[in-house]
C-alpha positions in Angstrom: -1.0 -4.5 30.9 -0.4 -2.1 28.4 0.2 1.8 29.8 0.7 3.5 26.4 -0.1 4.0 22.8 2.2 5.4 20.2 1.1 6.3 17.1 3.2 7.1 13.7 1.7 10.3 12.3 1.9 10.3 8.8 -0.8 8.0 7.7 -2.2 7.0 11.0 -3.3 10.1 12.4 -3.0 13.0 9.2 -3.3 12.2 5.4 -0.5 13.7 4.3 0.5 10.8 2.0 -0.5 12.4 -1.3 1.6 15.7 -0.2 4.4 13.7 -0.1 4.2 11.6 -2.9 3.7 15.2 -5.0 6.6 16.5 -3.7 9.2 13.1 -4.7 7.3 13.6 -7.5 8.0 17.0 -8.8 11.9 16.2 -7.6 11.9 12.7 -10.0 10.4 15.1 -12.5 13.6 17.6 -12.1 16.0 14.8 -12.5 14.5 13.8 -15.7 13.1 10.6 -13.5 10.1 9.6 -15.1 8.5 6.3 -13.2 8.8 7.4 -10.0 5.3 6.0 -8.7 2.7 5.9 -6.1 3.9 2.1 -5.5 7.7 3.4 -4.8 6.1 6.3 -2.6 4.7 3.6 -0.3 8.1 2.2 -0.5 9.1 5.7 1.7 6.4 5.1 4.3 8.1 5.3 7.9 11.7 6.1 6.8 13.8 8.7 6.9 13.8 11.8 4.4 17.5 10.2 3.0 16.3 6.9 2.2 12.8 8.3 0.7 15.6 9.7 -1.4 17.5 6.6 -2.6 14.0 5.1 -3.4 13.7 8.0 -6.0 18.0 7.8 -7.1 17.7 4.2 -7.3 15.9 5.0 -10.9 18.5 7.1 -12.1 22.5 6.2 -13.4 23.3 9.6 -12.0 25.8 9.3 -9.6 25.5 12.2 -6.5 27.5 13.2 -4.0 26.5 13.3 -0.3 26.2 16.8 -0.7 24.2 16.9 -3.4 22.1 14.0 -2.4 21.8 16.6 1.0 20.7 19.6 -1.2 18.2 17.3 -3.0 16.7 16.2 0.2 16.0 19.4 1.6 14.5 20.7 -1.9 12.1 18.2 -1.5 11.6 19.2 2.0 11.0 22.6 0.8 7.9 22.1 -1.4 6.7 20.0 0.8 6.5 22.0 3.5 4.9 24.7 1.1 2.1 22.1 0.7 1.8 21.8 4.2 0.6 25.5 4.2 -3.3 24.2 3.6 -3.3 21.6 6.2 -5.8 22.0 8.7 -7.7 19.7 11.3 -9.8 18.0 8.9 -6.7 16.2 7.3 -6.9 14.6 10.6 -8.1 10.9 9.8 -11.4 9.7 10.5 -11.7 8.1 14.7 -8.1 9.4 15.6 -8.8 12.2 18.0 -11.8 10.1 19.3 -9.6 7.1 20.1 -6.9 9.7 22.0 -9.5 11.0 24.1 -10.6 7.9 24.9 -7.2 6.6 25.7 -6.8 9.6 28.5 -10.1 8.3 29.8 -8.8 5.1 30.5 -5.2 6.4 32.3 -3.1 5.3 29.1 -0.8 7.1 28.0 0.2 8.7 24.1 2.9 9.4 22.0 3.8 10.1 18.6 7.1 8.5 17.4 7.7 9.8 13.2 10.2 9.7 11.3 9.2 13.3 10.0 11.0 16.5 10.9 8.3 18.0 10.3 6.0 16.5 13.0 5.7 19.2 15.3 4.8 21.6 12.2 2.4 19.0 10.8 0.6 18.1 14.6 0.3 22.4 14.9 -1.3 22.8 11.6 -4.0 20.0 12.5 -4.5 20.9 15.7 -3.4 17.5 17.9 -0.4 20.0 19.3 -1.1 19.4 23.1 -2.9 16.3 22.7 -0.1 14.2 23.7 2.0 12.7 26.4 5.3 12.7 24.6 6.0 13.4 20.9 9.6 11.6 19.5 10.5 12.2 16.1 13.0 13.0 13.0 14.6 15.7 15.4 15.0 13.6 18.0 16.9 10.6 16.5 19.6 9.5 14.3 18.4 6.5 13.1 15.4 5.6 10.9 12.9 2.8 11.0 13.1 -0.1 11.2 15.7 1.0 13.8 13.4 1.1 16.9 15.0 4.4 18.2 12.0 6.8 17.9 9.9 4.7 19.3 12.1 3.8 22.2 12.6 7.6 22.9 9.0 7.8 22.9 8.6 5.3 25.3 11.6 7.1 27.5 9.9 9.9 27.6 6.8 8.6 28.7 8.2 7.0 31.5 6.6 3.9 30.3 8.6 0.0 29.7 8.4 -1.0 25.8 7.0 -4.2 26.8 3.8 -1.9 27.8 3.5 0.1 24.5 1.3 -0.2 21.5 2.6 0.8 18.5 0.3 1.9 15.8 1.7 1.7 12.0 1.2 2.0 8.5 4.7 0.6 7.2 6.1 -2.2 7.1 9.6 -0.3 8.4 7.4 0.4 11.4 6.2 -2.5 12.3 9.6 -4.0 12.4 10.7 -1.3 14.3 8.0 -1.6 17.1 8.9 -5.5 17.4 12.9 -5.1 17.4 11.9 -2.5 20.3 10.0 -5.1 22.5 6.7 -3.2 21.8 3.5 -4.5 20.5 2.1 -4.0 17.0 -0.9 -2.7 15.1 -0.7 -2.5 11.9 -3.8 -0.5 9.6 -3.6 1.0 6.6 -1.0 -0.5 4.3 1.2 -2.6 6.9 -2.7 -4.3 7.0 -1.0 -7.5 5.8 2.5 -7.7 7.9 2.9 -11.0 9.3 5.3 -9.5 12.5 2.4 -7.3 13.5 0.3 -9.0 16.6 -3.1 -7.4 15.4 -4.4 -5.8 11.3 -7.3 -3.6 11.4 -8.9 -1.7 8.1 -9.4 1.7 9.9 -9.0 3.1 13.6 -12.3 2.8 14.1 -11.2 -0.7 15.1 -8.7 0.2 17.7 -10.9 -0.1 20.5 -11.7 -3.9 20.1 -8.1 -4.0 18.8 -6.7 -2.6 22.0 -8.8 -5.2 24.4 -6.3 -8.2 23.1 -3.1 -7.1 25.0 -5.3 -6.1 28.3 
């Protein structure tokens, strides 16, 4: 019986994909990187800030230093966050709070397990601070997906056996890691077509029925 939900943040809950994608964007542009695209930016979904990096180095001869490729990170950190100044609660996608409140109806529990350091910023500025059991993220771990480790944090926190979580994910990275966790699997958005996920849906309007297959 499943006695939890945990949701990725970035594309499952907020749309805060095109903030990102701007902000590689106007790094690539800096480093004279000129086909860093949307497709490579979906290529960053669900892992860390240093390998959304490498995605964007991989296009480039330019050899960096740890140091540098450190300082590069958090520049990109830096405008993004300054995007993240206009974020509000209707960023929040479509059926998400809906679904949440209808998951503390039923006695399940929620989480949000991101790879983003910036969670907590991002869940304050969109108002779903509060709304959750347990929040794991980019602070709280040392690895990045498809390492399962936020999402087992999660869990910990929640007092709640993977075998009994949901995991709902965008990325492919994600999906992996809910599966090498011993968690279920839903993927939406554009993890729709992972084989390793056990259920696809188009939109989280379809959670509900979704959520009836592992009862």
């Amino acid at each position: 019986m499943i006695k939890a939900v945990i949701f990725d943040l970035d594309g499952v809950l907020v749309t805060t994909d095109e903030l990102h994608f701007e902000a590689w964007k106007t790094l690539a542009d800096k480093l004279d990187i000129k086909d860093f695209t949307k497709a490579d930016n979906v290529r960053q979904r669900g892992v860390s800030r240093m390998a959304s990096l490498e995605v964007v180095l991989e296009k480039t001869d330019r050899a960096f230093s740890e140091e540098e490729k450190l300082a590069l990170a958090e520049e990109k950190n830096e405008i993004y966050v300054s995007s993240l100044s206009a974020l509000s609660e209707t960023d929040v996608l479509s059926g998400a709070n809906e679904f949440i409140d209808y998951l503390k109806s039923k006695g399940i529990k929620t989480a949000v397990g991101s790879a983003s350091k910036n969670t907590p910023l991002i869940l304050e500025k969109t108002k779903l601070a509060g709304k959750f059991d347990a929040v794991s993220c980019g602070l709280d771990t040392t690895k990045s997906k498809p390492d399962p480790e936020v999402f087992l944090i999660a869990a910990k926190k929640l007092g709640v056996a993977p075998c009994d979580c949901v995991v709902v994910e965008d990325s492919d990275a994600g999906i992996e890691a809910a599966k090498t966790g011993g968690m279920y699997a839903i993927a939406v958005g554009a993890a729709e077509y992972n084989p390793k996920a056990d259920v696809a849906i188009k939109a989280l309007e379809s959670l509900y029925r979704a959520l009836t297959i592992f009862a």
